[in-house]
Chimera marker file (.cmm) of the C-alpha trace (Angstrom):
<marker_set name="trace">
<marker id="1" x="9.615" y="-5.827" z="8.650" r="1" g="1" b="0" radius="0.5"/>
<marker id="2" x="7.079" y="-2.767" z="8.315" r="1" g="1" b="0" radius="0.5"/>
<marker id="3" x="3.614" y="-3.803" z="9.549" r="1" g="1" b="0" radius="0.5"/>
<marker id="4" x="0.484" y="-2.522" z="6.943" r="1" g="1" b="0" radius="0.5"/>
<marker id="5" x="0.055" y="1.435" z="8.633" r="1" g="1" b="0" radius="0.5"/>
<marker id="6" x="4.342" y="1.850" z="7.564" r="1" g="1" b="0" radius="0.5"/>
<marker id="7" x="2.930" y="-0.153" z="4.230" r="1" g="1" b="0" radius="0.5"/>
<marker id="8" x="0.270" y="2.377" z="3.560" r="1" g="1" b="0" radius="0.5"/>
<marker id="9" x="2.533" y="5.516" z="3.806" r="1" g="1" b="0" radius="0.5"/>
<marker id="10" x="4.873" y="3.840" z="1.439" r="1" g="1" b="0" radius="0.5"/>
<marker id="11" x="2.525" y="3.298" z="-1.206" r="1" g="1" b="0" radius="0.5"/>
<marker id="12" x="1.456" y="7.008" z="-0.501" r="1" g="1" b="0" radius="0.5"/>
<marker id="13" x="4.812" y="8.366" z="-1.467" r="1" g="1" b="0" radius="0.5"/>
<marker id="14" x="4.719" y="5.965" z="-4.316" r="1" g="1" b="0" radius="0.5"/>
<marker id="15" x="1.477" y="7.230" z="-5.632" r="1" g="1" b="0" radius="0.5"/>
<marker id="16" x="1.964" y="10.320" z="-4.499" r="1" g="1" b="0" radius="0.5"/>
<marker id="17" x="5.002" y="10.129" z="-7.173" r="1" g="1" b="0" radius="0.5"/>
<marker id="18" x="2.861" y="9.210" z="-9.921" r="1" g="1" b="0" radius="0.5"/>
<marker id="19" x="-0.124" y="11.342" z="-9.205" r="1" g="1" b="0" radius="0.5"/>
<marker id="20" x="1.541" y="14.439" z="-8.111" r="1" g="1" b="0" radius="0.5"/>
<marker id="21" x="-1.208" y="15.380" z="-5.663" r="1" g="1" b="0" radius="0.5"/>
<marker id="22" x="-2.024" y="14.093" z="-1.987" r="1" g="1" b="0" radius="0.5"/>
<marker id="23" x="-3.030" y="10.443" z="-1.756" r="1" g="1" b="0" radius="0.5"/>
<marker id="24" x="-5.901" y="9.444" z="0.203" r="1" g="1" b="0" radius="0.5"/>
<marker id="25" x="-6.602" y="6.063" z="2.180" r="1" g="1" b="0" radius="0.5"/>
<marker id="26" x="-8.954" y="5.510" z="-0.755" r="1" g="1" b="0" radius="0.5"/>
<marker id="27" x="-6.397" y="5.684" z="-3.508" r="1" g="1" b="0" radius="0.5"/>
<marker id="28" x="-4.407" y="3.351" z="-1.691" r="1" g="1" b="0" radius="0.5"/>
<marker id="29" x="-7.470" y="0.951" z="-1.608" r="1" g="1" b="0" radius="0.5"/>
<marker id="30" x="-8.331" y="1.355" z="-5.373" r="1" g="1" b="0" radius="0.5"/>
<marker id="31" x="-4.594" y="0.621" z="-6.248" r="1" g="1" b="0" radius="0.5"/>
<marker id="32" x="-4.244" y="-2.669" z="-3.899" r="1" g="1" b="0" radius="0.5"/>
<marker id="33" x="-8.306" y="-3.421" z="-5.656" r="1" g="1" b="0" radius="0.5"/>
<marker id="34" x="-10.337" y="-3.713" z="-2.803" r="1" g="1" b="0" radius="0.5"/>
<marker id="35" x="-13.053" y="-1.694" z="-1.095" r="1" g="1" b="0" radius="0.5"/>
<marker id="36" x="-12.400" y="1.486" z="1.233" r="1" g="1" b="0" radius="0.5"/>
<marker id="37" x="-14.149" y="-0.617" z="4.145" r="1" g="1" b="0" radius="0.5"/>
<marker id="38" x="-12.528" y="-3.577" z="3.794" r="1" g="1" b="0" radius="0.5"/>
<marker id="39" x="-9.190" y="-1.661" z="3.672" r="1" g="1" b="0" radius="0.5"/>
<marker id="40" x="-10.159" y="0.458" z="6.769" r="1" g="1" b="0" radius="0.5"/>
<marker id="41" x="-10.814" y="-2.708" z="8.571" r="1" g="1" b="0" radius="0.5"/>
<marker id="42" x="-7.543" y="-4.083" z="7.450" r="1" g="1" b="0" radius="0.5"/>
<marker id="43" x="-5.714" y="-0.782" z="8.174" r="1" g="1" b="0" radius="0.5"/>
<marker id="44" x="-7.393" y="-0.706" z="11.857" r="1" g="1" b="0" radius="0.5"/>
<marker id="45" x="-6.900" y="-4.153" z="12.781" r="1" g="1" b="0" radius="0.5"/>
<marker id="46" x="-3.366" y="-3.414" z="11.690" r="1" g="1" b="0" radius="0.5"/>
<marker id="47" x="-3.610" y="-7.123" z="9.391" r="1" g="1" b="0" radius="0.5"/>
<marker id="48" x="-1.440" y="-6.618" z="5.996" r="1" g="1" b="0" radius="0.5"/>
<marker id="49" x="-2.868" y="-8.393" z="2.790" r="1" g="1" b="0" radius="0.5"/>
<marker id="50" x="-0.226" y="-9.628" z="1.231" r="1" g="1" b="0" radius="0.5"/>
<marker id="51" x="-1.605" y="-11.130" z="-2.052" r="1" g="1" b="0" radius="0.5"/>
<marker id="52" x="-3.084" y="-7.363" z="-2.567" r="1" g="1" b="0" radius="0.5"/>
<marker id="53" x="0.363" y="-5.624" z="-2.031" r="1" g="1" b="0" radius="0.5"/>
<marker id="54" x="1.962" y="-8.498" z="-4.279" r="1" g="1" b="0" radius="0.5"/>
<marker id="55" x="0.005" y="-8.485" z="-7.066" r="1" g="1" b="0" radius="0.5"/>
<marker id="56" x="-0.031" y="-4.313" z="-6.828" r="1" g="1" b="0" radius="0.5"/>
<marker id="57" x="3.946" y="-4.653" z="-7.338" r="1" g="1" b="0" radius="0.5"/>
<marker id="58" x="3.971" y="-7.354" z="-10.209" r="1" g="1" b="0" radius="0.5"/>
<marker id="59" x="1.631" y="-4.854" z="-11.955" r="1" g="1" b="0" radius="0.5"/>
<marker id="60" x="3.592" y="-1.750" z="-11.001" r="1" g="1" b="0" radius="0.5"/>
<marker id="61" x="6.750" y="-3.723" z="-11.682" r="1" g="1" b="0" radius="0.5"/>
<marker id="62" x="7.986" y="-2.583" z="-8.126" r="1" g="1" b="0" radius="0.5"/>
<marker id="63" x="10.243" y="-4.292" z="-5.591" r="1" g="1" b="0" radius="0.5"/>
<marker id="64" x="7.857" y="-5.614" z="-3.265" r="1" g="1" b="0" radius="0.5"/>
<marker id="65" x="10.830" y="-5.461" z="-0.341" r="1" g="1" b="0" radius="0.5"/>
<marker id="66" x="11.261" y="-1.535" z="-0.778" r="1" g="1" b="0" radius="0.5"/>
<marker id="67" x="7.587" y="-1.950" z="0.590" r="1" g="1" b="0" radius="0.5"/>
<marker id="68" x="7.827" y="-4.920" z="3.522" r="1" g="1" b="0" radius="0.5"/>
<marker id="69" x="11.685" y="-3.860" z="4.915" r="1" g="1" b="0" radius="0.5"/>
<marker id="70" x="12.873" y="-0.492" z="5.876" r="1" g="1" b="0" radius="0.5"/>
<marker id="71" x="16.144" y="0.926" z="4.016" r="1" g="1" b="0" radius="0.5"/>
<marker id="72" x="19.338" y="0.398" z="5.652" r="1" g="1" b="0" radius="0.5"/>
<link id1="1" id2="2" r="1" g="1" b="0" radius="0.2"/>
<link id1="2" id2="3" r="1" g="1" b="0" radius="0.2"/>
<link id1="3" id2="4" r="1" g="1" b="0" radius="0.2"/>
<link id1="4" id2="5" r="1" g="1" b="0" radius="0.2"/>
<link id1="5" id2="6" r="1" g="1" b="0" radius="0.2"/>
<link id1="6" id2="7" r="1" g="1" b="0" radius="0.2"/>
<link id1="7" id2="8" r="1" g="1" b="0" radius="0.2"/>
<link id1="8" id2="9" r="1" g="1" b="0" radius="0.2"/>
<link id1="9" id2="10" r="1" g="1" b="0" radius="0.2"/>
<link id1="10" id2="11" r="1" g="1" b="0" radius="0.2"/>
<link id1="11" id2="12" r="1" g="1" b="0" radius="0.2"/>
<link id1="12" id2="13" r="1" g="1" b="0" radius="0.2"/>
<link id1="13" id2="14" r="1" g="1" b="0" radius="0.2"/>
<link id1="14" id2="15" r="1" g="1" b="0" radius="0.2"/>
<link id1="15" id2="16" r="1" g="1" b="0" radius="0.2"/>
<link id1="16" id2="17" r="1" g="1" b="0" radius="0.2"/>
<link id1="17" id2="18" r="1" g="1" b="0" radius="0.2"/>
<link id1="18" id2="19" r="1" g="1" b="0" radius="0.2"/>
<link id1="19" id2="20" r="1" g="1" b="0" radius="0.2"/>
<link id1="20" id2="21" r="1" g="1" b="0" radius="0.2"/>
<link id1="21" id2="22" r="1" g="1" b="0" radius="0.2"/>
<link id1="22" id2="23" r="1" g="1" b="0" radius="0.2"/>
<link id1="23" id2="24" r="1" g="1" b="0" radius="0.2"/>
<link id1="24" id2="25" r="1" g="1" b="0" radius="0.2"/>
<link id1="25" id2="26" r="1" g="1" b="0" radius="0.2"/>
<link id1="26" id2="27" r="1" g="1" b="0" radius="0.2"/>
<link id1="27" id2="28" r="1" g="1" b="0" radius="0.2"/>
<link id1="28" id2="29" r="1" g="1" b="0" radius="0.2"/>
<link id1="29" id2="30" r="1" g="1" b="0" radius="0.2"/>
<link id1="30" id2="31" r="1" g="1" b="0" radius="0.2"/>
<link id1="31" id2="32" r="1" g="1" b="0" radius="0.2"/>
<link id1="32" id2="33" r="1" g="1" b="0" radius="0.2"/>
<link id1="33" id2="34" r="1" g="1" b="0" radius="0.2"/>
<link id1="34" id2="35" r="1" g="1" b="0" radius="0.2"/>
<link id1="35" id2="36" r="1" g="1" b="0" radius="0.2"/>
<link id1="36" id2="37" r="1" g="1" b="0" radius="0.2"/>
<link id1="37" id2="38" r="1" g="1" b="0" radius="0.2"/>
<link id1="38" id2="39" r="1" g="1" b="0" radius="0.2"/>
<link id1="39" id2="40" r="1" g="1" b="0" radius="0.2"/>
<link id1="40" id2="41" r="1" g="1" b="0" radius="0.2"/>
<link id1="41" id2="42" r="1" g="1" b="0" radius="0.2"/>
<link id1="42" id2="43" r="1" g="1" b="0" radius="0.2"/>
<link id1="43" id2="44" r="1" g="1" b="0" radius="0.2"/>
<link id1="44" id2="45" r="1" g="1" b="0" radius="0.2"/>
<link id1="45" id2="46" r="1" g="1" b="0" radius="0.2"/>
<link id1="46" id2="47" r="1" g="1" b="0" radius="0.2"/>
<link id1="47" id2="48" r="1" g="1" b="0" radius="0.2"/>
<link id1="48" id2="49" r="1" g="1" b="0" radius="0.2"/>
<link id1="49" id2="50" r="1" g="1" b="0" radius="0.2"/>
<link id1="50" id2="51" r="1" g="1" b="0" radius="0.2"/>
<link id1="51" id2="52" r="1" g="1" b="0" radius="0.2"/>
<link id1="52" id2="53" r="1" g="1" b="0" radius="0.2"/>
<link id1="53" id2="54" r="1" g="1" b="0" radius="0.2"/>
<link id1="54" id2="55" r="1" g="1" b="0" radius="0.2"/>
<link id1="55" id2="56" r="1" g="1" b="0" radius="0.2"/>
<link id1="56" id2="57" r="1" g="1" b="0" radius="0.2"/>
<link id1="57" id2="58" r="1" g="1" b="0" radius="0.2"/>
<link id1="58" id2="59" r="1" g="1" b="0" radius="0.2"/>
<link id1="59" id2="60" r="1" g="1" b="0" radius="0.2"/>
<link id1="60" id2="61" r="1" g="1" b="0" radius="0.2"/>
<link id1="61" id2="62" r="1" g="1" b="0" radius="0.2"/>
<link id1="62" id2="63" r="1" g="1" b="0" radius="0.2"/>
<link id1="63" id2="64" r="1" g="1" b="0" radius="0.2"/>
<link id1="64" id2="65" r="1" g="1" b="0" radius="0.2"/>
<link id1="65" id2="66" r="1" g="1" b="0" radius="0.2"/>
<link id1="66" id2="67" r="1" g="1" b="0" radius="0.2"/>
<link id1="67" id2="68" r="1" g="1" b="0" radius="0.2"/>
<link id1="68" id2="69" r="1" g="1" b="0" radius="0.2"/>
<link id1="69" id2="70" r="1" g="1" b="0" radius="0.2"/>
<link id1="70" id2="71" r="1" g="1" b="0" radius="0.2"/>
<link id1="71" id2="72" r="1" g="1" b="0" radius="0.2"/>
</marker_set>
């Protein structure tokens, strides 16, 4: 199972797909709808909020295991 950094460049390359520019940390915080603090806390404590990343993928209609578990 990724832990929230491996999380973060995942949902890079996925926004990165639909944005077709770079992605910043703060992208990644306005698409899991939270604050860039609380998400740089989060992202330095290395702590993965679940519920965020969840409800991100029921709204992006995305498998939320492409995000958690690596490809075999």
């Amino acid at each position: 199972m990724r832990d929230f950094k491996e999380i973060v460049v995942e949902l890079k390359l996925y926004l990165k797909e639909r944005k077709d520019k770079k992605v910043l940390d703060k992208d990644v915080a306005m698409a899991l709808d939270m604050s860039q603090s609380q998400f740089a806390t989060l992202k330095r404590r290395n702590s993965t909020p679940y519920v965020n990343i969840l409800k991100f993928c029921k709204d992006e209609e995305l498998c939320c295991s492409e995000l958690f578990f690596e490809r075999v």
